[in-house]
LUMZA-872040 format. One record per residue (C-alpha): residue number from 1; residue in one letter; x, y, z. Coordinates in Angstrom, 3 decimals. Example, Ala and Ser with C-alpha at 12.3 -4.5 7.8 and 13.67 -1.06 7.14 Angstrom:
<pts>
 seq type       px       py       pz
   1    A   12.300   -4.500    7.800
   2    S   13.670   -1.060    7.140
</pts>
This chain:
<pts>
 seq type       px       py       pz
   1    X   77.373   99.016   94.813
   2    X   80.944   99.083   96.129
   3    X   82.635  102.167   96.439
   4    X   86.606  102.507   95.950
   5    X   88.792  105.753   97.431
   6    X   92.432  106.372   97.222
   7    X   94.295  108.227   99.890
   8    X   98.080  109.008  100.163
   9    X   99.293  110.420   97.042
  10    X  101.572  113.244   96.714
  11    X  104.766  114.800   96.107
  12    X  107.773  113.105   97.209
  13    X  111.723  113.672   96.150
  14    X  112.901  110.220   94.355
  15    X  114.268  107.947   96.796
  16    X  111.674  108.654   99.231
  17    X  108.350  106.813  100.475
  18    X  104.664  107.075   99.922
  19    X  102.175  104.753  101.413
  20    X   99.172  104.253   99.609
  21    X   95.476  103.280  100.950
  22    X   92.357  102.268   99.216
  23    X   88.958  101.940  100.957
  24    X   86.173   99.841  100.052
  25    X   82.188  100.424  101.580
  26    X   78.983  100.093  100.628
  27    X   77.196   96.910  100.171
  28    X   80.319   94.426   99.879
  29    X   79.795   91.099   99.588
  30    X   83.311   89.160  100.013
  31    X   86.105   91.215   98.138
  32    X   88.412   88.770   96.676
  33    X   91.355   90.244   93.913
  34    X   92.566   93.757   94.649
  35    X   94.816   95.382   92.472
  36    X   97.101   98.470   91.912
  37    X   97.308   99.745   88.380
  38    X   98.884  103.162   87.579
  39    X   98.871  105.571   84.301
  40    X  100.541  107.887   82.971
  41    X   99.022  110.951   80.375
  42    X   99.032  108.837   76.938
  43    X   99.702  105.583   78.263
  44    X   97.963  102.951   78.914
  45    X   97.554  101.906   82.109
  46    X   99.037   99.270   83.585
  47    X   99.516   96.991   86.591
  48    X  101.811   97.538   89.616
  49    X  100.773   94.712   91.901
  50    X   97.911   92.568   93.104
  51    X   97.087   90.641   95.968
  52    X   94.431   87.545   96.379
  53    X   91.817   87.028   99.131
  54    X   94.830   84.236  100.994
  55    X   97.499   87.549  100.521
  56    X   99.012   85.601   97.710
  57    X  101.268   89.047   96.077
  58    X  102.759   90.017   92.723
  59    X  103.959   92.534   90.969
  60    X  105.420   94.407   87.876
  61    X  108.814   93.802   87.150
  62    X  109.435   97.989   87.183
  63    X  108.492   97.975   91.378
  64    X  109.256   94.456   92.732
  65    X  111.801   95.222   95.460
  66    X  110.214   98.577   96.095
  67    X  106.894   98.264   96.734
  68    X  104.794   96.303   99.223
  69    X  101.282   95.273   98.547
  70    X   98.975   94.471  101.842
  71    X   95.367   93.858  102.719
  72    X   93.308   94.315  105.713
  73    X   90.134   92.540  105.389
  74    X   88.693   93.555  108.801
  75    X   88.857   97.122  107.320
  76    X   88.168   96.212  103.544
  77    X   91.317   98.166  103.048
  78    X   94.671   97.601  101.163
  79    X   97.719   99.456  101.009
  80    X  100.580   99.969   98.906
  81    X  104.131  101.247  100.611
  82    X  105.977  102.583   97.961
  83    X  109.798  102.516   98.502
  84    X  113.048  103.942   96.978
  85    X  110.368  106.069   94.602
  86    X  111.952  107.140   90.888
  87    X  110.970  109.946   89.206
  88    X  109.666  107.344   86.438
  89    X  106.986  106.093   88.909
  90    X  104.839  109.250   88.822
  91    X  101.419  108.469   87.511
  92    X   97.780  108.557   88.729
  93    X   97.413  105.589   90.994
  94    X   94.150  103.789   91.076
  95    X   92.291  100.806   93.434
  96    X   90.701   98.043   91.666
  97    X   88.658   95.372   92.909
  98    X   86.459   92.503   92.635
  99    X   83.686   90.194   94.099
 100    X   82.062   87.230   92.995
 101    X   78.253   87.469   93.975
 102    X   76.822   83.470   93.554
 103    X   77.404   83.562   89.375
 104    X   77.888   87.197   88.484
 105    X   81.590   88.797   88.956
 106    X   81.776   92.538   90.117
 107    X   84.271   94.918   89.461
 108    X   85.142   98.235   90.882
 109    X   87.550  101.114   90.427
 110    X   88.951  104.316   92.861
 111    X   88.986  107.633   90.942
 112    X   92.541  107.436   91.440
 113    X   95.291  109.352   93.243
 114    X   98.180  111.291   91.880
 115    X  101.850  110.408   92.791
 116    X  104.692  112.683   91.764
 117    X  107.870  112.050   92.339
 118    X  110.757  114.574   91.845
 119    X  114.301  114.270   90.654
</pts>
């Protein structure tokens, strides 16, 4: 099992920074997709950016420009550095990944980390 954990949410003013980091241990395979998603109380949640296992990047429309997805896979870790933050970007951030073990695909998900940004 492959456990997820979010670190670096908060409370920021809007046009500040935030740097996000998500963790992966336990018995990991080869990691290859890992993606931010982020919701919002009665929302669905929804996709901020992803990166591949060859740090091939994309991301929502709403944060391209702003936000910087990165991987280290020495350290099973990625990041997301959160620029120019709007108040409209405050949600509960959470880590997804997922492994391919021979012909079964794994996926995983952080309990998710709270970003508020004020106006």
């Amino acid at each position: 099992q492959v456990q997820l954990v979010e670190s670096g949410g908060g409370l920021v003013q809007a046009g500040g920074s935030l740097r996000l980091s998500c963790a992966a241990s336990g018995r990991i395979f080869s990691i290859d997709n890992m993606t931010w998603y982020r919701q919002v109380p009665g929302k669905q949640r929804e996709l901020v950016a992803f990166i591949t296992s060859g740090n091939s990047t994309n991301y929502a429309y709403s944060v391209k420009g702003r936000f910087t997805i990165s991987r280290d896979n020495a350290k099973n870790t990625m990041y997301l550095q959160m620029n120019s933050l709007k108040p409209e970007d405050t949600a509960v951030y959470y880590c997804n990944a997922d492994e391919t073990k021979g012909t079964k695909w794994y996926q995983y998900w952080g309990q998710g980390t709270q970003v508020t940004v004020s106006s």
